[in-house]
C-alpha positions in Angstrom: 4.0 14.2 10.8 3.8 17.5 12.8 6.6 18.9 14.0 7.4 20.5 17.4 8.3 24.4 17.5 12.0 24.4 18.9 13.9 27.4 20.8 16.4 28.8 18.3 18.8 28.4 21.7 18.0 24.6 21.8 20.8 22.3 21.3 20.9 18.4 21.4 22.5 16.5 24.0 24.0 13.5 23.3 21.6 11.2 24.5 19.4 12.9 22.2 22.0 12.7 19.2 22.7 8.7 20.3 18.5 8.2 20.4 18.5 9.3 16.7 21.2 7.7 15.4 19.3 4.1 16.3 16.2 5.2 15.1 18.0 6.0 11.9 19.7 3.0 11.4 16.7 1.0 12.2 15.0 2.9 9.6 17.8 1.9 7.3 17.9 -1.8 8.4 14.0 -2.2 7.0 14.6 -0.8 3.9 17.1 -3.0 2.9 16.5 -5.3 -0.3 15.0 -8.9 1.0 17.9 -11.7 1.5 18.1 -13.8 -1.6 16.5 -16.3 -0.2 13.3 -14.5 -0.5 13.8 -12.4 -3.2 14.3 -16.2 -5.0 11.3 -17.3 -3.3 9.2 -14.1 -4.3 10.4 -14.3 -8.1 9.4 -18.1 -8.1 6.1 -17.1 -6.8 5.8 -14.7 -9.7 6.4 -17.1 -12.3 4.8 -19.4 -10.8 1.5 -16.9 -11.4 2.5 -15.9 -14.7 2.6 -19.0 -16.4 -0.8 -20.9 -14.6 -3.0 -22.0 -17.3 -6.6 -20.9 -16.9 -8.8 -22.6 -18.9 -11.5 -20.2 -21.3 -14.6 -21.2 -18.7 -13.4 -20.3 -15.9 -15.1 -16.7 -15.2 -18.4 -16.3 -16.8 -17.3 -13.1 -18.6 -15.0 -15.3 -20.5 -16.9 -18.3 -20.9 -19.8 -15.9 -22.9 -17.0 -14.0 -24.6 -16.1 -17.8 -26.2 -20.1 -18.8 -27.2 -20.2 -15.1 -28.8 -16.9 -16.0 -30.6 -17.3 -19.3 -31.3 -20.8 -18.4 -33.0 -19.0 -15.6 -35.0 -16.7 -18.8 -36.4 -19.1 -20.9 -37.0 -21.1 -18.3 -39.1 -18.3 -17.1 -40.6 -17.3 -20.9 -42.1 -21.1 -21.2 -43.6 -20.2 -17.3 -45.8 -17.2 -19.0 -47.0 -18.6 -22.5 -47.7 -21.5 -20.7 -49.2 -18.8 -18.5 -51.4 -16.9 -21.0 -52.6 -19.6 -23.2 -53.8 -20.6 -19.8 -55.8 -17.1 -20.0 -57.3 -16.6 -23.5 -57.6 -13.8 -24.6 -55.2 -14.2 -27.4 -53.3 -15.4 -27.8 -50.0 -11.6 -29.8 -48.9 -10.3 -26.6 -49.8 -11.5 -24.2 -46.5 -13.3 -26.9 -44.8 -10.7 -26.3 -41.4 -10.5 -22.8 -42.0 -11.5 -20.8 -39.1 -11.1 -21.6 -35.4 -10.5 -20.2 -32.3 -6.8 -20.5 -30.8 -4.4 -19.0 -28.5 -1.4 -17.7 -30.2 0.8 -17.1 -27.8 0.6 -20.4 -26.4 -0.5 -22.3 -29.8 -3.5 -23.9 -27.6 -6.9 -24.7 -29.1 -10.0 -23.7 -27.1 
């Protein structure tokens, strides 16, 4: 904000001092914290965000990040089949092994 070149000889009068002292406290008034109310309301809101379940397909990046993985799985469970009928362990053995799944929410996709 630019400011206004002032006389060295000015002085403020006290309307001027009274008009500055309300535009101050009005300043101060809007930075106050929200009433609890709100603030309640707003961290509700937050939550509310932060736990929504989304489910893998629904953005496209996503949804071809999961076909890529789930491919990767699926070729990955034919090397070890193919392994361990090299080495003679049955197929019971690592037949589950390998899937995709959310840890932090312990969801299968």
């Amino acid at each position: 904000m630019p400011t206004l070149p002032v006389p060295s000889s000015a002085s403020m009068t006290g309307a001027e001092r009274a008009s500055l002292c309300v535009i101050l406290r009005r300043r101060e008034n809007s930075r106050r914290p929200p009433p609890p109310i709100a603030a309640a309301e707003l961290v509700a809101d937050a939550e509310r965000q932060l736990s929504a379940m989304f489910s893998f397909d629904d953005d496209a990046t996503w949804k071809e990040a999961y076909a890529a993985a789930d491919v990767a799985v699926r070729d990955a469970k034919l090397l070890v089949a193919a392994r361990c009928a090299e080495l003679g362990i049955p197929q019971t053995v690592f037949a589950g092994a390998g899937s995709l799944l959310a840890q932090a929410r312990r969801e299968h996709l």
